[in-house]
Every structure is written in C-alpha cells, then in structure tokens.
NUSE-874669 format. One record per residue (C-alpha): z, x, y; residue in one letter. Coordinates in steps of 0.25 Angstrom, whole numbers, plus 5000, padded with zeros to 4 digits. Each point is the difference from the previous one (the first is absolute). Layout:
ZXYa ...
This chain:
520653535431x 500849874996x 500949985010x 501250004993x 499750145000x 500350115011x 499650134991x 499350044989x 500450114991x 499050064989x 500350084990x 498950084991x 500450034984x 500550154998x 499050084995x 500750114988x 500150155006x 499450044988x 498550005003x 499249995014x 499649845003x 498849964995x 498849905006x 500849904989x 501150015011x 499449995010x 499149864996x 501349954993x 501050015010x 499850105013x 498849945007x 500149874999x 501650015005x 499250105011x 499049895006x 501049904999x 501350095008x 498850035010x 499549875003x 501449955003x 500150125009x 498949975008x 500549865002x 501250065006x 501149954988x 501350064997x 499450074987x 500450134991x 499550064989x 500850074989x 499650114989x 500550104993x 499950084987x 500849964986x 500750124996x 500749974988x 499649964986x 499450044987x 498750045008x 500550115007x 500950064990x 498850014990x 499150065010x 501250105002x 500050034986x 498450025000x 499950105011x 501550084996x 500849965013x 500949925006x 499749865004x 500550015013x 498950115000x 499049904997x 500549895011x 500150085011x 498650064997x 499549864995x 500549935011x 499450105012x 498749974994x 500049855001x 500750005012x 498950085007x 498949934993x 500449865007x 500350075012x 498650065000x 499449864994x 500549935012x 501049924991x 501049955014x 501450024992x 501149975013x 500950114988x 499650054986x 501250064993x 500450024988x 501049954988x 500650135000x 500650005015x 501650015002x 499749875007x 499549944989x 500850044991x 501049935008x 499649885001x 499649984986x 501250054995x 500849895009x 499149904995x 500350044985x 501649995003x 499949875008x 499349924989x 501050074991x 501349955005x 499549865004x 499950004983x 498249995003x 500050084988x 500350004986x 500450134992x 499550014984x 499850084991x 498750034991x 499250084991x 499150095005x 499050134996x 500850124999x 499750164998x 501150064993x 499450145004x 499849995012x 501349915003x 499449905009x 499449865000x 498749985001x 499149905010x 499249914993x 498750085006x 500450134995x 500149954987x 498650014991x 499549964986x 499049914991x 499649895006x 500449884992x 498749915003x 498850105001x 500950124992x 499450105012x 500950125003x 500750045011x 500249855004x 501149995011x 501349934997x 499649895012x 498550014998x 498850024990x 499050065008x 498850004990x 500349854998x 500649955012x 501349944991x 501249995007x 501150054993x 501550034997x 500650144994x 500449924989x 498649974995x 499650135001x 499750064984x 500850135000x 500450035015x 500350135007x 500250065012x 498950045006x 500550125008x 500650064989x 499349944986x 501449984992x 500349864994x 500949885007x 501149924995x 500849895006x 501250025008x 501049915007x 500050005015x 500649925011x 499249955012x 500149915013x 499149874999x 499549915010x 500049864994x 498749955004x 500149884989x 501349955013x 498849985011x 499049934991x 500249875008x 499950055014x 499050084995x 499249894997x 500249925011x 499850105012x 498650064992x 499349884993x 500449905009x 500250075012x 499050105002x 498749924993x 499350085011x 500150144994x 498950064992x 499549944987x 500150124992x 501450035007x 500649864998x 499449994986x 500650144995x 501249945006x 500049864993x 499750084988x 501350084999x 500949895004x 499449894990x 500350104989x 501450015006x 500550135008x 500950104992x 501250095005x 499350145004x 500750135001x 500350085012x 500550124997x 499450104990x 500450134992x 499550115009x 500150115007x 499149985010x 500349885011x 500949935009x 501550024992x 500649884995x 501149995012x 501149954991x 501150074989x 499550014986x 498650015003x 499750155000x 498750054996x 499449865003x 499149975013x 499449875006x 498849964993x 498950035008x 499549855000x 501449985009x 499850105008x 498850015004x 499949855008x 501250045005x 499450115009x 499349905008x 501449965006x 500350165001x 498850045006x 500249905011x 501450045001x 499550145003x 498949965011x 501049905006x 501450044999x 500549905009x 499249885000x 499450004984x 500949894994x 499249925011x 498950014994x 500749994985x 500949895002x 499449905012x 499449884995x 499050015012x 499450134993x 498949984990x 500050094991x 498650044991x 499750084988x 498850064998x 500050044986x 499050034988x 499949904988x 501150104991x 501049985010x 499849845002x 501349964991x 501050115005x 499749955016x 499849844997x 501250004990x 500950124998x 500050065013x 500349865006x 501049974990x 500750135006x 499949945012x 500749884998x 501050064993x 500550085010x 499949895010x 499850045012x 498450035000x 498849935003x 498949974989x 498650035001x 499249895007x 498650054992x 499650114991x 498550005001x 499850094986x 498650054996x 499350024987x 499550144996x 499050085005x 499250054987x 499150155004x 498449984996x 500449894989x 501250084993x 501549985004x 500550115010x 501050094990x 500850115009x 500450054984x 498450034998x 499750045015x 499149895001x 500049955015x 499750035013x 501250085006x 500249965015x 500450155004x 498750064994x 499149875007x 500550055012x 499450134998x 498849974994x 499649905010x 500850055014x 499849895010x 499649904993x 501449924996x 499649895006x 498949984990x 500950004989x 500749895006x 498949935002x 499650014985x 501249974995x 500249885009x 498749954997x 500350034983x 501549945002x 500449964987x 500749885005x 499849904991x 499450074988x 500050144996x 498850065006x 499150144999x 499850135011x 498950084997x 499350115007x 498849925001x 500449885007x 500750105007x 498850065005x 499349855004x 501149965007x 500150115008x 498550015004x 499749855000x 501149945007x 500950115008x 498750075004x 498849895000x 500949895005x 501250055008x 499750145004x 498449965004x 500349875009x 501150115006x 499050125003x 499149915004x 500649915012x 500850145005x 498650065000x 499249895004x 501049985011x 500250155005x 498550005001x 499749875009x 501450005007x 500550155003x 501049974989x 500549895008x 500449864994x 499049915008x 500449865006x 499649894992x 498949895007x 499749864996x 500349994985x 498849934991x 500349894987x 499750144993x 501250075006x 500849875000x 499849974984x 500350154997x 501350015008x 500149864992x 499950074985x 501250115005x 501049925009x 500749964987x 500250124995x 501650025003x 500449894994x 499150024987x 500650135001x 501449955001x 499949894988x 499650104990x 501050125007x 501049924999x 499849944986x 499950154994x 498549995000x 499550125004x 498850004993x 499549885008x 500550065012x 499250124999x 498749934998x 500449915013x 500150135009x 498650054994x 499249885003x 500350035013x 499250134999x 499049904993x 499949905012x 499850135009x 498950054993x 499449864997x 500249995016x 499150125003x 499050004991x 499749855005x 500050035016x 499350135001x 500850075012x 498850124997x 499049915003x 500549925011x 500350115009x 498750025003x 499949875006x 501549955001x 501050085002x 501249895007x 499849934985x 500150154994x 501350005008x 500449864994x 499850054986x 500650125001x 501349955005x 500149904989x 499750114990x 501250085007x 500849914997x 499849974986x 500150154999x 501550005008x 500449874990x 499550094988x 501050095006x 501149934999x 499649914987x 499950164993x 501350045004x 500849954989x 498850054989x 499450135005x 501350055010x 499250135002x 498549945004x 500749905008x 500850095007x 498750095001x 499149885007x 501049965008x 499950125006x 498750015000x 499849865008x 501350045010x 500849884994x 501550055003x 500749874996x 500049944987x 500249855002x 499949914989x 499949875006x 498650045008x 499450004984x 498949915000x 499750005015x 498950055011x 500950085011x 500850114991x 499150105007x 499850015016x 498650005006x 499950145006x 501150074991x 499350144995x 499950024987x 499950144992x 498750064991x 499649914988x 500750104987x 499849944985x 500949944997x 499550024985x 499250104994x 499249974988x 500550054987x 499050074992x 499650004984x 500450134997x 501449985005x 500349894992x 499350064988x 501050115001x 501249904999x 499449934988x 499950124993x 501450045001x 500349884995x 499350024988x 500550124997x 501449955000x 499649904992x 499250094991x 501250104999x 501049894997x 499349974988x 500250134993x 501250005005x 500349864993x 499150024989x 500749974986x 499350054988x 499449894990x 501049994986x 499650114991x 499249954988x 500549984985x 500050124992x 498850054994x 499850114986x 499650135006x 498849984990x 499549875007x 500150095014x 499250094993x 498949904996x 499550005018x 498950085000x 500250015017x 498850075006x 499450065013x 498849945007x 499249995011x 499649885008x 498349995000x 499949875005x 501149875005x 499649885005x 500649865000x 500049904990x 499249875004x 501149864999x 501250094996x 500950035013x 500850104992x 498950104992x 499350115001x 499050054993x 499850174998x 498950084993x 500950144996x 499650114997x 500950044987x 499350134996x 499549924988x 498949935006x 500549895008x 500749874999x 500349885008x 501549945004x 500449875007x 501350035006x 500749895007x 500150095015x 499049935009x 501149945010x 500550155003x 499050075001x 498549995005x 499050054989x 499450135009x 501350045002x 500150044984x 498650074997x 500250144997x 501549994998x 500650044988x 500849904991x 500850014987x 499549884990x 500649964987x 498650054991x 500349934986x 500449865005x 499349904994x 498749945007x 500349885005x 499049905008x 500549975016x 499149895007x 498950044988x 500250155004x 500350084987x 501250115005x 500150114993x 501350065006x 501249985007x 500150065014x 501550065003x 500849945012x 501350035007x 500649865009x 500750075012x 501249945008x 499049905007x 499349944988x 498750075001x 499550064987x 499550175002x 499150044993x 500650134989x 499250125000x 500250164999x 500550075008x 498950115002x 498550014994x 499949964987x 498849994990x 499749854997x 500449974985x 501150105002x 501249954993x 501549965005x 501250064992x 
C-alpha cells in the first residue's frame, strides 16, 4: 500500500434485488474486488469490503408488477438469494446490507438535506410523460413505443434493445405506459438537481490530470463525458417507491435511485461500524476503491464523486478498477431473456467446485476488452490446468512423500545447480505477484501462481524421485523437500484466487500460519512436520456434464425466439380469383440429394400421384437430404418450369420460417395420397 495510506476500503457496485447475481457479476465486479480484499488480507493491511443490495428503482417495481406483489416482496426474497449465493461462493463481505435498512434510510436522507441547505442543489421545473388514468408519472424505462431508428416495437424509453440505440422518451413514436398500455402526455413537474456542469473544472483536473493511472476504458468513458460538457442531473423522482424526499413540498417524490444507491456504501459502513465508519469515510489516510462494472464507471468516477465533494466532508476514491462485459458462448448475458449462468443454480449443479469458477472467470477477466465464458473452455480449464497442472503436481508430492517419508516432510541434503535454478525460476514470484495485484491485474496474477504449479511439475518429471529411491534415497529426501515447498508457496500464492483449495491444502500439508512474506522461499514448511493423505484437490469434469449445460442454454435460447418472434408484414392484397389460380398439392418425397456448386438447393424426385416430377428448392442449409425421403410436402403443382443450375423445377415446395430463421418444410397433417389437393 502507499504510505500515505493507513487503510483500504472497498466497495463492490449493488447488485438490483430484482433477480439472482449472475456469472456477469461475478467476472465484472465480485471476484476481482474478492482476490484483491484477500490479498491485502494476507498481508496483514487494515482492509474492508463493502456490499450490498440496490433496492430502489424502476427494476424492482417492474418485476413487482410482473409477478403481482409488492416490491418489498421482491427485495426481501431477492436479496436473501444473493446474499446467500456470495456467502456460499466464498465472496468475503466484512457487511452486505441493503438500501432498504432504517440505517440506510438515515443516512441517505441526511445526505439529501445537507446538500440541500448548503444550496448544492438546484430546483426546476419540467415536462415529463404522464398517464392521466392511472395519475402518475412515468419513469423513462416504463415507458414503450416505436423505435424511432429501427421502427421495432416495444423499444424502451432509455434503450432500443433490438438495435442497441440509446434513446429518450421523447424520441419514442407513440409512447405508452408499459404496465398499463394507455397513451402519455407531458406534464410539468418540479425536481431537485445536482449541477454537475459547477464541478466540470475540478473534474477535470483531479481525473485527466490527476489519476492518468486509472484504466483506459475508465479514464476514457470519463474524458468523453466531460469533453462534451457535464449536464445538471436530477435527484429526485416521481414515485412511490424509494427513499422520501426529506423536504416540504416534495410528497410523492423519492430519491432517484442513481443518488441513493452510492450512498449505501457510506450507510452500509455506518451500520458495521457505528463508531469508527466516518474514519474510514473522511480520513485522508484511508484509500478508498471501487470496483465497479463498465455501466456504472460515470456515476462512481463523476457523479458519485461530485456528491462527495459537495458535501465536503468525504474522501474521493483513489481508483476505480472497472471491467468490461463478460459476453455467455459469443452472445451478451441478458437477465430479460434468461440468458446467463445464475450463480445460485452453479452452486447446485457443480457443489464444491466454486473455486473453479473463479478460476475461469479469473483467467476469462474481461479486463480490458469484453471477453466470452463458455461451457467448453470451461471444461479445459478445469481439466487441463486445475487437475493436470495444480491438482497432479499436489497429489503427487503428498503421495510421493507419504510413500517414501511416513508422511513426513523429509530434511533437505546438499542442494544441486537443478535444485538451485528451480528455486531460482519461483523466488520472484511475491513480487510479480504483488505488481500485477496491486495494479488491478488479476488476470496476470493468476497465471504467476499457476506457474508455480508448472515449475513443480517441471521439477518432478525431470529428477525422477521414483527412480532414484532405488538407488538414492538422501537425494529423494532433497527433492521432496523442495517439492514441499513449492507446494506450501502454492498454498499461500492460491489463497486470494482458490479460498476454498487453499484452505483445503493447507490443511492437507499442516500449514497453520498463512505468511505472506515467506512467498517465494524454501523454509515455509518444517523438516519432519506430518502431513495428511494426498485428497484431489480437482476432479475432472466430464462431457456429459457440460453437454447438459449447453443444452439449457439452447433451449433458452430456442425458446426466446418464439417468444421474440415477430411476424413478417402481411403481403399486398390479392383477387380471390388469382388465390384460386394455386394449384397446391400433396406429394411425397422419392428421392433428395444436394445440388453440386449450389450451397442453398436441393434437389427432390416427388411422387405427385401424376407420375413424377422433380423440384429445386432452396433448403439445403436446414436440413440434410435423408432427412426428407419419404416425408410428405405441399408443393405449388401449376408453377411455371423454371431452370435452377440447369435443373428444369417443376414445382414449388411450401415452407414456413420459424422464430430462428430456419425454414420447415409444410406437409399434412396425417396420411394423405400423393396428388391429393389443398383447399
């Protein structure tokens, strides 16, 4: 830590109690704030963590609406559920709370009054959507219509989500409210401000001069907003569910959940320490860290500063290490369309294993780019590093050393240049370790505590302890030692990425003090200290398991197709004379086969009752030829011949295009004759 520094406090963005936490989250925010809160742990610094679940807000009053309750039914059920997911997921929280508490409620609403009689704030008035049936105001996400760019509807009044256009309500062709379908109109309302445009210049200074060191993708969303100027943003909102606006004249209006919710940092530390939190809030010898998702970069590195500074009294944060997204198996995690892996149902498909799921998502951190999970790399990871580099270099030196030494660690004997350049390749390794941990690369860090594992098993393979005990045994002795201790530095090196396999191998080895400081060196371990039976550490992960995962997703992904599927515009009309003229028959298929140099066709012998015909249809990429001999198809019978990669058709095969694109082939519904007719 800088010395300037006494204390570090973290904080971890509030997840909405409106769904569980998904692995998004977790790769985002969660364990990268884990490793880093564990590592200054283990160093022995002054250091807290600080979570909690955002309770306010649109999200929750929609999903309230959705399932017919209350929303404080959906917080409290929410928030259980994601509380006991980090819990079981090892996510070290010294509190997670909530923005709900009478604490917090406190706290926010002093905050609220103290910017508000210092004059922080201005007050104006504005048009905004209104329903006049259901008397209320309504929040720019509740609002729906046409999409101005890509003309989709149902696009939301801050978002299309078929294009991706950012939007206001305003731009919306013919906007309603969503929960109830009747038409807006604009109203005039009076809200609390805060004046961002006032703290441009300071701003500037403490960000793009001050803090170059922060992460490129944070520091240039940042000097994006402020080189287009910064806006007053409201605080307050028109609704009925929030934090009351703690001043006369501002009945049936709350604090906007954007305000509120930062606030609960301070709160939530108020509530684990009631008589020593503004020492960790207001002295400049704290450092205070956000760890945040790339969403929330401009509220912690702008708005939720400028709060500070307004009220004067608070510290800012020193960094805000923000990821990108984490996409699942190449498409963007969507909680709307259930398409993500939920922490609460990994934990109960893969009991035990949490530990790999950091590992993956450590290893995947999308930390300067948005990057991918899938089930497959999953899988690899799982079985080529955890089990066949960490958990086979472990096995093996506990087995190896319980079958030549009792189960004893042995005393080591004259080291060789081998034994020397090995211990040469992992003396480093703390201080690597610390230069990526403390820059907010964890990613790196990770791979420096796995080589370890790697230099182990290198170390092995090359000296043969097998083969020299029949000869040998004061060099087995020597190399078992040093392979004992590069077990007991992977103990400690894991600690901050794999708690639970750390904490398991430490036991394993008898290692009862966990001491940073010894990373990297040759006596963490005692000669004659008894060590317990070699357990996995990792079990491989089989095909079928992971096939199983990958086939949920497809169904979710298959079923939010229907459910998104929007009918093609219906054609121009035709005379019922012309309808007529479509001589549509039943046939059978003889014969299909491909079509040589034509990607897209088919080629089918029918049986038409009439003889026979042949017809090119352009199918190939949905289905595979054998698949459709013998089936029965409705083709148009009096469509002109037309010649298709010099194959005469003679027909038209009918096709219906489902939800995913993929054409099906049309036939009866029951046995029927071929050449039969459709009416």
């Amino acid at each position: 830590m800088d010395k300037k520094f006494k204390r570090t406090l973290v904080t971890t963005a509030l997840p909405y109690a409106n769904g569980p936490v998904h692995i998004g989250h977790l790769a985002g925010v969660y364990v990268p704030a884990d490793i880093y809160v564990r590592y200054l742990r283990i160093k022995g610094e002054d250091v807290i963590m600080i979570g909690g679940s955002d309770e306010h807000g649109v999200p929750v009053t929609i999903r309230a609406k959705k399932e017919g309750c209350t929303p404080q039914d959906v917080v409290d059920r929410y928030h259980t559920l994601i509380k006991d997911s980090f819990e079981r997921f090892g996510i070290s929280f010294d509190i997670y709370s909530r923005t709900t508490s009478a604490t917090h409620r406190q706290v926010a609403s002093d905050f609220f009054k103290k910017l508000n009689e210092n004059g922080k704030f201005v007050k104006k008035e504005s048009e905004q959507y209104y329903d006049e049936e259901a008397k209320s105001f309504i929040t720019d996400r509740n609002i729906v219509g046409e999409c101005p760019r890509c003309h989709a509807q149902g696009a939301y009044g801050d978002q299309c989500e078929k294009c991706g256009s950012t939007l206001t309500p305003e731009e919306l062709i013919n906007p309603k409210n969503m929960l109830t379908g009747n038409p807006l109109v604009k109203k005039a309302t009076t809200h609390w401000y805060l004046p961002l445009n006032e703290h441009q210049q300071w701003l500037e200074k403490w960000i793009l001069q001050d803090h170059k060191e922060w992460r490129p993708n944070v520091y240039g969303q940042c000097k994006s907003w402020l080189d287009n100027g910064l806006q007053p943003r409201a605080v307050t909102r028109d609704l009925d569910w929030g934090i009351p606006v703690p001043v006369e004249g501002a009945e049936g209006k709350v604090l906007y959940v954007w305000f509120d919710a930062p606030i609960g940092y301070i709160s939530n530390t108020k509530e684990l320490l009631p008589d020593t939190w503004e020492t960790w809030w207001k002295d400049p010898s704290t450092r205070l860290i956000h760890f945040i998702g790339k969403d929330n970069i401009v509220f912690h590195c702008i708005v939720f500063p400028a709060m500070l500074k307004a009220e004067g009294s608070f510290i800012l944060p020193d960094n805000v290490p923000s990821n990108e997204f984490l996409n699942l198996e190449g498409d963007k995690i969507s909680t709307s369309k259930n398409w993500a892996v939920w922490l609460h149902e990994y934990l109960d498909d893969f009991p035990g294993k949490q530990d790999v799921l950091r590992y993956v998502l450590t290893a995947n951190a999308p930390e300067t780019k948005d990057n991918d999970f899938t089930w497959k790399d999953f899988q690899a990871r799982n079985n080529n590093e955890l089990v066949a580099i960490l958990g086979n270099f472990v096995n093996r030196t506990l087995v190896l050393s319980h079958k030549y030494f009792g189960g004893k660690v042995p005393a080591a004997g004259e080291l060789t240049d081998y034994d020397r350049a090995t211990i040469d390749e992992f003396v480093g390794v703390k201080e690597a370790l610390e230069s990526h941990l403390d820059t907010f690369h964890f990613r790196e860090a990770q791979k420096e505590a796995m080589n370890l594992a790697r230099i182990g098993n290198k170390y092995l393979a090359e000296t043969e302890p097998w083969k020299l005990a029949k000869t040998d045994m004061a060099r087995v002795a020597t190399v078992m030692n040093l392979a004992m201790q590069i077990t007991a530095n992977l103990a400690i090196a894991f600690e901050p990425f794999l708690p639970f396999s750390a904490e398991k191998l430490r036991s394993m080895i008898n290692l009862t003090k966990l001491d940073w400081n010894k990373l990297g060196s040759t006596d963490i371990i005692a000669a004659g200290t008894e060590i317990g039976k070699a357990e996995l550490l990792f079990e491989k992960i089989e095909d079928d398991v992971i096939e199983a995962q990958i086939k949920r997703l497809e169904n979710i992904k298959k079923q939010n197709e229907i459910d998104n599927f929007e009918p093609a515009p219906v054609a121009e009309n035709i005379d019922f004379e012309q309808f007529m003229k479509l001589d549509i028959r039943v046939g059978k298929v003889v014969e299909c086969a491909k079509v040589p140099k034509a990607d897209k066709l088919l080629q089918f012998k029918i049986d038409d009752g009439m003889g026979g015909r042949t017809i090119v249809s352009g199918i190939a990429k949905h289905y595979n030829p054998e698949d459709l001999v013998g089936k029965e198809v409705c083709f148009v019978a009096n469509l002109a011949p037309r010649k298709l990669k010099g194959i005469e058709s003679q027909g038209m095969i009918l096709s219906a295009e489902d939800a995913g694109g993929r054409l099906v082939v049309i036939g009866p519904n029951g046995e029927v004759k071929p050449g039969a007719q459709v009416k």
